[in-house]
Each structure stands twice: as structure tokens, then as C-alpha cells.
N, CA, C and O atoms as a CHARMM CRD file, in Angstrom:
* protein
*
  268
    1    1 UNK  N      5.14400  -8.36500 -17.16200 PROA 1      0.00000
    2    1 UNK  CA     4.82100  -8.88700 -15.86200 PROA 1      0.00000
    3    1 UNK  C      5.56300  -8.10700 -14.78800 PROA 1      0.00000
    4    1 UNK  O      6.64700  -7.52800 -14.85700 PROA 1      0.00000
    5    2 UNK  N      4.67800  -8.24100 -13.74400 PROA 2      0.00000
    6    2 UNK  CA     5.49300  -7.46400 -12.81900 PROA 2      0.00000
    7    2 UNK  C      6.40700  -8.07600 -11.67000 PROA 2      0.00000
    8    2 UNK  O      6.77600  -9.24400 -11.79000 PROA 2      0.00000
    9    3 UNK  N      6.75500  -7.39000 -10.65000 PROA 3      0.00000
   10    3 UNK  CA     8.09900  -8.00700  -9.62300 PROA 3      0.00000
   11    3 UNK  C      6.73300  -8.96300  -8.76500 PROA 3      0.00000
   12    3 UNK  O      5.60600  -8.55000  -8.49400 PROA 3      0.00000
   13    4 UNK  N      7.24400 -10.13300  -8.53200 PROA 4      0.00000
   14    4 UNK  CA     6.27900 -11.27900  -7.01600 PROA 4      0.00000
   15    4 UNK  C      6.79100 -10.77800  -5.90500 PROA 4      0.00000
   16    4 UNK  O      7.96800 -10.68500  -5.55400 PROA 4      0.00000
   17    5 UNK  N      5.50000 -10.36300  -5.21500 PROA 5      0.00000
   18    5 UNK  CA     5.81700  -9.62700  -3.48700 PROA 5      0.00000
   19    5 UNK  C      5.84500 -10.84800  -2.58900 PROA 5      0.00000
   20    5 UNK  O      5.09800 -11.80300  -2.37600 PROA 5      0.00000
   21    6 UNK  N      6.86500 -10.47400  -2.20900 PROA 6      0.00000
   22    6 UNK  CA     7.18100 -11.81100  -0.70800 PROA 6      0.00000
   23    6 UNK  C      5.39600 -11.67800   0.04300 PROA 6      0.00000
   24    6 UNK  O      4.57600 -10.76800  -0.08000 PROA 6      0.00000
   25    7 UNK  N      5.31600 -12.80700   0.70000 PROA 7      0.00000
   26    7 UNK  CA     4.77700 -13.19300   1.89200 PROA 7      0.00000
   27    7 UNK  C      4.49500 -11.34400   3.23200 PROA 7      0.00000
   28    7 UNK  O      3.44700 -10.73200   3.44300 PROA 7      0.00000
   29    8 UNK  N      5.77200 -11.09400   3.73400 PROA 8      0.00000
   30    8 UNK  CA     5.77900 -10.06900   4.15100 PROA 8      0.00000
   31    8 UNK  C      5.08900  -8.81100   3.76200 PROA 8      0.00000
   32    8 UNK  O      4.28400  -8.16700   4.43400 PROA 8      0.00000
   33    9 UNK  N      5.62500  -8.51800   2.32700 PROA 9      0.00000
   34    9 UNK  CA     4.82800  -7.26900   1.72100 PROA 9      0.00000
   35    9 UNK  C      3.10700  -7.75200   1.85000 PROA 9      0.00000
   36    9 UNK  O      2.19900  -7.04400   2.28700 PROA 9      0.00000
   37   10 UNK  N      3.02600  -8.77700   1.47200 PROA 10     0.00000
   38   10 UNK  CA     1.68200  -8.96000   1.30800 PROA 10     0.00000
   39   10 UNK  C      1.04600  -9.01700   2.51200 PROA 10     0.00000
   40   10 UNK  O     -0.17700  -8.91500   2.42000 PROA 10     0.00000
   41   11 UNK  N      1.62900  -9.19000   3.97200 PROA 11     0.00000
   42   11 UNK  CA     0.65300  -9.20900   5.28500 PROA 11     0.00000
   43   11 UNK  C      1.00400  -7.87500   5.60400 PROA 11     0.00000
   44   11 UNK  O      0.06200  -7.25000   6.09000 PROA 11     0.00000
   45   12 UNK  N      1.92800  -7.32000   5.50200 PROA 12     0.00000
   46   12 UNK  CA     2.14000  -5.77100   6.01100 PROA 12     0.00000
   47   12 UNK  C      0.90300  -4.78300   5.11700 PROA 12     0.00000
   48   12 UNK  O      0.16200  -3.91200   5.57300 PROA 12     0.00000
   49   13 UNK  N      1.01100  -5.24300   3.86300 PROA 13     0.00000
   50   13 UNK  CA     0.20300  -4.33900   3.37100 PROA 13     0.00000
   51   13 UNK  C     -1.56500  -4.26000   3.09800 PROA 13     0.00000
   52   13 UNK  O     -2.40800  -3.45400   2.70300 PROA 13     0.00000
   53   14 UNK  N     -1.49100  -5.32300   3.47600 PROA 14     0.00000
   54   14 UNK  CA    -3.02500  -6.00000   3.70000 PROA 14     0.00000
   55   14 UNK  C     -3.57500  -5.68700   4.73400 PROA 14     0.00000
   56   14 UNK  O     -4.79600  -5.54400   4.67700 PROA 14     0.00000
   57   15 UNK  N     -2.66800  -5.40100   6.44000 PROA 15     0.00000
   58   15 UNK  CA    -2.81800  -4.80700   7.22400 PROA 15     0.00000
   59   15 UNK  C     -3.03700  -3.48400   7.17400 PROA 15     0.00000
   60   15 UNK  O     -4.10000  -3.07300   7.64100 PROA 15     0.00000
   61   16 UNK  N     -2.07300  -2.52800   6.59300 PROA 16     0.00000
   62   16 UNK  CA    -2.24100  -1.68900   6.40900 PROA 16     0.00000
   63   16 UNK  C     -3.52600  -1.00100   5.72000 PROA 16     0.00000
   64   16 UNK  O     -4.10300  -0.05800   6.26100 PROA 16     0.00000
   65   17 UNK  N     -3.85600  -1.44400   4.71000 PROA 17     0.00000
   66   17 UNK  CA    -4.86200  -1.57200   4.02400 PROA 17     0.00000
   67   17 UNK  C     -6.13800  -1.67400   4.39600 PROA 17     0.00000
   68   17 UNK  O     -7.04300  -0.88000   4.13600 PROA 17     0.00000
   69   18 UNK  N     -6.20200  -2.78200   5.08200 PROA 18     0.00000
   70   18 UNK  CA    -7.93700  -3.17700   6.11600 PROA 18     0.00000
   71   18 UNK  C     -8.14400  -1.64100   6.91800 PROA 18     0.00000
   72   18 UNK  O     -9.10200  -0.89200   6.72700 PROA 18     0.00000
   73   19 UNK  N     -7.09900  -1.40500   7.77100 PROA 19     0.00000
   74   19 UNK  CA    -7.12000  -0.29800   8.87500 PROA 19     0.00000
   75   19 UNK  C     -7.25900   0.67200   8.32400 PROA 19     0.00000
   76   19 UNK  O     -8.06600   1.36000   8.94900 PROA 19     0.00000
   77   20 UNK  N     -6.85400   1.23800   7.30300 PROA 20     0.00000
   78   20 UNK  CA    -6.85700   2.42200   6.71900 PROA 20     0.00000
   79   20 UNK  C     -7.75100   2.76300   5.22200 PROA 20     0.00000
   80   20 UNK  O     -7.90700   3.90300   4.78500 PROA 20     0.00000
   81   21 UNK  N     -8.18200   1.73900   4.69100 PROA 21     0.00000
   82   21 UNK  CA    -9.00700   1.95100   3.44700 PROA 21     0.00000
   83   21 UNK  C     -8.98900   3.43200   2.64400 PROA 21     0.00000
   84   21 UNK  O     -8.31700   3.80900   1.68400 PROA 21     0.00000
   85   22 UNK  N    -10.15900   4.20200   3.56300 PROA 22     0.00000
   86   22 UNK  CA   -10.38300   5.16000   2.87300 PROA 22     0.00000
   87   22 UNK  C     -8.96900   6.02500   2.92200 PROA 22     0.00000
   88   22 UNK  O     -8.96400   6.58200   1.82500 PROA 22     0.00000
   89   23 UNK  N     -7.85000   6.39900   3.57700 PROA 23     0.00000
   90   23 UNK  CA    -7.16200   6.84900   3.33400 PROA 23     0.00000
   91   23 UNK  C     -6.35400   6.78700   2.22600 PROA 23     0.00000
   92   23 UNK  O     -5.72600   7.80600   1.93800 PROA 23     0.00000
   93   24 UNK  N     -6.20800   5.56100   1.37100 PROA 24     0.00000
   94   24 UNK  CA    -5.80900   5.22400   0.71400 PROA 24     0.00000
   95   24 UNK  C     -5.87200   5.86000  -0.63500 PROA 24     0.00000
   96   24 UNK  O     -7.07800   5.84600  -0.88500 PROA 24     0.00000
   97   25 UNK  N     -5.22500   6.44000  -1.69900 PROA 25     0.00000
   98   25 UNK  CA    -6.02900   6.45700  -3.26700 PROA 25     0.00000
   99   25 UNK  C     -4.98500   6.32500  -4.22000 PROA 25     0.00000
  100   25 UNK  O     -3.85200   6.00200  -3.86200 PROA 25     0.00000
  101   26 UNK  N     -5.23100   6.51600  -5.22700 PROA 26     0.00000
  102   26 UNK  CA    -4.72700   5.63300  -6.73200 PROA 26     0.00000
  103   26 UNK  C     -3.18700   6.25700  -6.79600 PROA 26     0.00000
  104   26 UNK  O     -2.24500   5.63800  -7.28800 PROA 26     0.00000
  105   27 UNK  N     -3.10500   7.35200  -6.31900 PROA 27     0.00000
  106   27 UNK  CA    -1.64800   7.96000  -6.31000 PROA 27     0.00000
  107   27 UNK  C     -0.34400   7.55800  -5.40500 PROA 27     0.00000
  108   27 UNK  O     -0.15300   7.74800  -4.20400 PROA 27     0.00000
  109   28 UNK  N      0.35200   7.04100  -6.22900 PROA 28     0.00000
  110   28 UNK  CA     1.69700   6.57300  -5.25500 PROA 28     0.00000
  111   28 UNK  C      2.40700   7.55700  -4.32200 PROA 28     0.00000
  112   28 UNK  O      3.09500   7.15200  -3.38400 PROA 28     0.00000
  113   29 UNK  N      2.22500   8.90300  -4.60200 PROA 29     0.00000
  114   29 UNK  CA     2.84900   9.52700  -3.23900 PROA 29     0.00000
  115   29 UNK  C      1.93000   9.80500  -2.36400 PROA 29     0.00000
  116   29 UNK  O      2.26400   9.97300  -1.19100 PROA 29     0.00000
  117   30 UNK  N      0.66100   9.90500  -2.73800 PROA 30     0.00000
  118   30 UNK  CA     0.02400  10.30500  -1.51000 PROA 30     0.00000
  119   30 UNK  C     -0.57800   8.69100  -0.93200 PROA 30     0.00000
  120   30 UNK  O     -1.56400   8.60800  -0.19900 PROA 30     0.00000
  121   31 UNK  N     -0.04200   7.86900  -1.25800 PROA 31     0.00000
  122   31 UNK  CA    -0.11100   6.80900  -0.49100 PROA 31     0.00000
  123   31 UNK  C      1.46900   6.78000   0.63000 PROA 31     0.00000
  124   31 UNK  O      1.52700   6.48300   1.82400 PROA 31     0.00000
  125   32 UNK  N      2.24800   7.07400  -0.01900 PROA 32     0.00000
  126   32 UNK  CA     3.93100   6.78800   0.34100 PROA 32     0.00000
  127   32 UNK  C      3.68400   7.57400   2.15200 PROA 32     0.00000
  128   32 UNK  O      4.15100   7.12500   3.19900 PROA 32     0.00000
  129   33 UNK  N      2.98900   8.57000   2.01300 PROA 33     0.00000
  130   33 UNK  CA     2.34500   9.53700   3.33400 PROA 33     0.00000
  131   33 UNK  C      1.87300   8.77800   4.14200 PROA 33     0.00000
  132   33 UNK  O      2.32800   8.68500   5.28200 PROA 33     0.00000
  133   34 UNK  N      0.73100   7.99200   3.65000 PROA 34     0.00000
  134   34 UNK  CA    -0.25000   6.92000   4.41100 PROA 34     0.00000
  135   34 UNK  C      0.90200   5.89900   5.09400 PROA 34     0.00000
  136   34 UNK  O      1.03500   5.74100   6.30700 PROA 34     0.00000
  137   35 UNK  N      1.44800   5.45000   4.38300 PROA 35     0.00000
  138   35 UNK  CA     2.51300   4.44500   5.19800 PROA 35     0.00000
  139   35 UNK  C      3.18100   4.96100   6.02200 PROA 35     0.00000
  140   35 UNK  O      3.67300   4.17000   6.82700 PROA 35     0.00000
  141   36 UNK  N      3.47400   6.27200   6.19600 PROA 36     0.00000
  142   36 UNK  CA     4.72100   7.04100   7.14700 PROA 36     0.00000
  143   36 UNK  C      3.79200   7.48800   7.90000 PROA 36     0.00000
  144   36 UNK  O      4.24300   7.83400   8.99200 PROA 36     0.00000
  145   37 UNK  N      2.32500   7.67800   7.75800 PROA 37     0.00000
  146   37 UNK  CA     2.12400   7.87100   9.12400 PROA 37     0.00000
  147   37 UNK  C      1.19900   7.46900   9.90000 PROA 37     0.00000
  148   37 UNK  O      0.72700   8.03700  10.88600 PROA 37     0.00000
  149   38 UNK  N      0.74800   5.72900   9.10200 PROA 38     0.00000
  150   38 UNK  CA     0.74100   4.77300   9.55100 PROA 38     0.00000
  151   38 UNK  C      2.15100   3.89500  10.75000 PROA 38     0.00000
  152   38 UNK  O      2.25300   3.32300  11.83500 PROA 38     0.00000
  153   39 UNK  N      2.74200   4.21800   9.89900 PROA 39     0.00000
  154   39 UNK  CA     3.83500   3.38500  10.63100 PROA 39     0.00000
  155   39 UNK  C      4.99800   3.99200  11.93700 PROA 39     0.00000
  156   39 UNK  O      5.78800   3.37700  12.65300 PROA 39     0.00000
  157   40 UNK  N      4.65600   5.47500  11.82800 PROA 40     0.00000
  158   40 UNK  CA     4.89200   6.20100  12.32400 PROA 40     0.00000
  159   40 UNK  C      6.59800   6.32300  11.95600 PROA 40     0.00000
  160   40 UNK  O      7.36800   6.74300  12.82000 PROA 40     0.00000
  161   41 UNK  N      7.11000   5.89900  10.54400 PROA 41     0.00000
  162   41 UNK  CA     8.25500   6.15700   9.68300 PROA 41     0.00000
  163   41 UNK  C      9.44500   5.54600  10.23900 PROA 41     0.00000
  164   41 UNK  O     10.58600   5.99600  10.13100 PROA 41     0.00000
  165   42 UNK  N      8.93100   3.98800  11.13000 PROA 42     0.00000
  166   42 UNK  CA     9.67600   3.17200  11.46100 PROA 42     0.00000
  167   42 UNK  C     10.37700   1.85400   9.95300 PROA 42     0.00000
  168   42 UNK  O     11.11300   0.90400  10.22400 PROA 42     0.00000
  169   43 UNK  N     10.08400   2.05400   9.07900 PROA 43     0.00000
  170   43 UNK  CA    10.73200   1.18900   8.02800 PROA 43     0.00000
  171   43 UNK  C     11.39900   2.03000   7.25400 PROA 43     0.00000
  172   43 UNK  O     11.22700   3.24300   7.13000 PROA 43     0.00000
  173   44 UNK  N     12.69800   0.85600   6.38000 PROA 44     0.00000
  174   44 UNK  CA    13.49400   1.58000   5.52900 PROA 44     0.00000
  175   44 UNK  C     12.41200   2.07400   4.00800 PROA 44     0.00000
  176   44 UNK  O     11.26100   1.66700   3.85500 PROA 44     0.00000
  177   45 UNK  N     13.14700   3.01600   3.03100 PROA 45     0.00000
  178   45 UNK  CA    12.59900   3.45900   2.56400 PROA 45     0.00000
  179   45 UNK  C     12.05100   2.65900   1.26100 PROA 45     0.00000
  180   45 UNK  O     11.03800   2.88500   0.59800 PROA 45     0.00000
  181   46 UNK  N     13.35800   1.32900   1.05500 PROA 46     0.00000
  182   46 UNK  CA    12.66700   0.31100   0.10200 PROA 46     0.00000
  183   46 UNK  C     11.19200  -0.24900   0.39300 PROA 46     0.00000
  184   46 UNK  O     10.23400   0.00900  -0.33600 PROA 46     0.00000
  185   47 UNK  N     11.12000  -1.07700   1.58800 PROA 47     0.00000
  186   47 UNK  CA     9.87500  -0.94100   2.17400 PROA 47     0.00000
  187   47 UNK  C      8.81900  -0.51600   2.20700 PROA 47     0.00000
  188   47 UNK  O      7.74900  -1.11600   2.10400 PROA 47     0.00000
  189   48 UNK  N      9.08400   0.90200   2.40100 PROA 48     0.00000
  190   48 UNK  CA     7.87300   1.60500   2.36600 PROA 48     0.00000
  191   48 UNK  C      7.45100   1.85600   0.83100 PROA 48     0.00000
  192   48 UNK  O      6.23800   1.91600   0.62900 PROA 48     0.00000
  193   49 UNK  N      8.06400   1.96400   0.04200 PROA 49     0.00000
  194   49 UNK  CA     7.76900   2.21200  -1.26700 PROA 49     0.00000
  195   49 UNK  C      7.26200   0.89100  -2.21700 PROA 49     0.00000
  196   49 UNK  O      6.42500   0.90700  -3.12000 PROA 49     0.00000
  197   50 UNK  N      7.87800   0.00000  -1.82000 PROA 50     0.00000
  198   50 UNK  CA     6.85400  -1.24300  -2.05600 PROA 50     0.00000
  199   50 UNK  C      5.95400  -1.66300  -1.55900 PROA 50     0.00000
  200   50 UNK  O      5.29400  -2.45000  -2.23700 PROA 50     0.00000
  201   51 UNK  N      5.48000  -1.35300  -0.14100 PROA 51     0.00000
  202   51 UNK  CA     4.31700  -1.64500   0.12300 PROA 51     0.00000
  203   51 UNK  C      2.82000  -0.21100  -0.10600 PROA 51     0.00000
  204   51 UNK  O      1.60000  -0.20400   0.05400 PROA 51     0.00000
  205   52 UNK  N      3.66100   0.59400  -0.45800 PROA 52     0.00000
  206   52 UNK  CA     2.84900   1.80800  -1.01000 PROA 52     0.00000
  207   52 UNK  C      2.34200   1.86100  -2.07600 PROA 52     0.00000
  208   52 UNK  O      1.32000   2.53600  -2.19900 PROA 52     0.00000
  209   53 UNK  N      2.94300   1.10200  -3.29100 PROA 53     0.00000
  210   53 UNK  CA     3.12300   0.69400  -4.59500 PROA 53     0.00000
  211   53 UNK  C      1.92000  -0.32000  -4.84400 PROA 53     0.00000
  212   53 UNK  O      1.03100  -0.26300  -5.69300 PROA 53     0.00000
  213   54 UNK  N      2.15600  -1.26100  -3.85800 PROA 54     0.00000
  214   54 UNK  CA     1.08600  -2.44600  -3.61700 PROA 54     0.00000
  215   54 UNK  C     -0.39800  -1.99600  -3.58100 PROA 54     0.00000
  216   54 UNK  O     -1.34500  -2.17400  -4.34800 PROA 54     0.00000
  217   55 UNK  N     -0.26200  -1.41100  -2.52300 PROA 55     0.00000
  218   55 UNK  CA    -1.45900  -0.41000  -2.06900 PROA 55     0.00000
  219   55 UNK  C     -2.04200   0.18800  -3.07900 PROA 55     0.00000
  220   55 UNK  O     -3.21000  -0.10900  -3.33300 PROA 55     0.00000
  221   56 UNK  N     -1.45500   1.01100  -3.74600 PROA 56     0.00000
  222   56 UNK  CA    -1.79900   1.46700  -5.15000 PROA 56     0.00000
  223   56 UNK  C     -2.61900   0.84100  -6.18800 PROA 56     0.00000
  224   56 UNK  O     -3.62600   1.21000  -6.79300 PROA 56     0.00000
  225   57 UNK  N     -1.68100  -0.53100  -6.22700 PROA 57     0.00000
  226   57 UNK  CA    -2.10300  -1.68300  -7.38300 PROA 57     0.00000
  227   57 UNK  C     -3.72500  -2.07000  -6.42100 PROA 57     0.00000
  228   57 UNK  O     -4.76200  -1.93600  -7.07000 PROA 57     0.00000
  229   58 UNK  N     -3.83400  -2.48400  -5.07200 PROA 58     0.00000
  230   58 UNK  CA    -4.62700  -2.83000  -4.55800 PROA 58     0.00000
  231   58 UNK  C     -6.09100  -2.09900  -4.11000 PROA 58     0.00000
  232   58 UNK  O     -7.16600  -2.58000  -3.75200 PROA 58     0.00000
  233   59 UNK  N     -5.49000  -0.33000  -4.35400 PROA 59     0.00000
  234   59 UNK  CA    -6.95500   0.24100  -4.56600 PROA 59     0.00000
  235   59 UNK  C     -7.61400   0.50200  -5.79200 PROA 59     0.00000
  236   59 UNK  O     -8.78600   0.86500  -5.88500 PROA 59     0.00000
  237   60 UNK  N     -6.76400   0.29200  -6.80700 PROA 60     0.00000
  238   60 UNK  CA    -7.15800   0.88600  -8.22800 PROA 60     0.00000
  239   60 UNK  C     -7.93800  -0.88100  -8.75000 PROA 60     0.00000
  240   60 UNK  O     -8.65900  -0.88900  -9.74700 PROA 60     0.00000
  241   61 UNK  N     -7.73700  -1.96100  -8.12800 PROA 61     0.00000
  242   61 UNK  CA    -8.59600  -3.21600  -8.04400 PROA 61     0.00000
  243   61 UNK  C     -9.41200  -3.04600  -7.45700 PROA 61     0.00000
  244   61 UNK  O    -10.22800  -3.88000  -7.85000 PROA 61     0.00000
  245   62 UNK  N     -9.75400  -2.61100  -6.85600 PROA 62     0.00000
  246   62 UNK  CA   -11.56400  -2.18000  -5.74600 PROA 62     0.00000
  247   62 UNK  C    -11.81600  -1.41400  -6.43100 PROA 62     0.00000
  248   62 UNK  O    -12.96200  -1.67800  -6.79700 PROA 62     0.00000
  249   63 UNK  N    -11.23300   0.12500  -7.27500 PROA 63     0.00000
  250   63 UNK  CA   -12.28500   0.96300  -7.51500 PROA 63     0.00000
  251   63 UNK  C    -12.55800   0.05400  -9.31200 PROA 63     0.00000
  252   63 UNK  O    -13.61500   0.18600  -9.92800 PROA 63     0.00000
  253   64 UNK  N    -11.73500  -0.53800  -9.67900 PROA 64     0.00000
  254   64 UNK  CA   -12.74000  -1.56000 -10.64700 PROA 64     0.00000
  255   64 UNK  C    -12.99000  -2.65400 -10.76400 PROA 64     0.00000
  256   64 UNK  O    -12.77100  -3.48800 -11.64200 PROA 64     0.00000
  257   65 UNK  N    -13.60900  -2.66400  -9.57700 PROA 65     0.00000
  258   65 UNK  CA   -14.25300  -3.97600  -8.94900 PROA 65     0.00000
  259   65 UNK  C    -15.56300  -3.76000  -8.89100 PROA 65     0.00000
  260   65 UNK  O    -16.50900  -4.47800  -9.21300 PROA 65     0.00000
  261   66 UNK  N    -15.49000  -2.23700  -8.25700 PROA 66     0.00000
  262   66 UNK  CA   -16.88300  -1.50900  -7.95800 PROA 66     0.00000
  263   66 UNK  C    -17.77400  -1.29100  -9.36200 PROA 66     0.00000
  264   66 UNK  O    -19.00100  -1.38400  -9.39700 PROA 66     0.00000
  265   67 UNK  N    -16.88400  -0.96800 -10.56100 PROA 67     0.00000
  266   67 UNK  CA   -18.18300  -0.50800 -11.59000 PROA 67     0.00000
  267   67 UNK  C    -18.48800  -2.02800 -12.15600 PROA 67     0.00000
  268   67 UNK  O    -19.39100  -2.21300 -12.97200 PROA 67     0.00000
């Protein structure tokens, strides 16, 4: 099982997410990018790496959602 994301991770990254979709893809660093320049690299780096992580978990659920 994995770590339970606070409340926070989950509206930050859901935000993030809606706005940016297609930028998004299955790879954790080239998401870790999307957040920095989304956010314009205003959060610490725990942060960003958990909500990048999320993101991850949360596009690789749409693309098998889709088949």
C-alpha cells in the first residue's frame, strides 16, 4: 500500500492537473518540470515531488481508463 495524500496534495494537484492535462505524462521527471513551471518554482522540493508523483499515479489512471 501506498503513503495517504493530505487534503492539500490532493487540491493542489487536481488543480494542477485540470489546467494542464496534456502536458502531463507517465514519467516522474518530466512531470517534476510541469510543476516548476507551472508554479513558477515557488514550493519546497518535498512538495513538488509529491504532487508530481500524484500526477503520475493520476495520468497512468486515464490512460487505463481509456482502453
Amino acid at each position: 500500500m501506498g503513503r495517504i495524500k493530505t487534503k492539500l496534495i490532493k487540491a493542489l494537484t487536481n488543480t494542477a492537473y485540470d489546467q494542464h492535462k496534456e502536458d502531463f505524462t507517465v514519467d516522474f521527471k518530466d512531470n517534476k518540470e510541469v510543476i516548476n513551471k507551472t508554479t513558477g518554482g515557488d514550493i519546497s522540493k518535498k512538495l513538488r515531488n509529491t504532487i508530481a508523483g500524484y500526477a503520475t499515479r493520476m495520468k497512468k489512471r486515464d490512460i487505463k481508463n481509456q482502453l
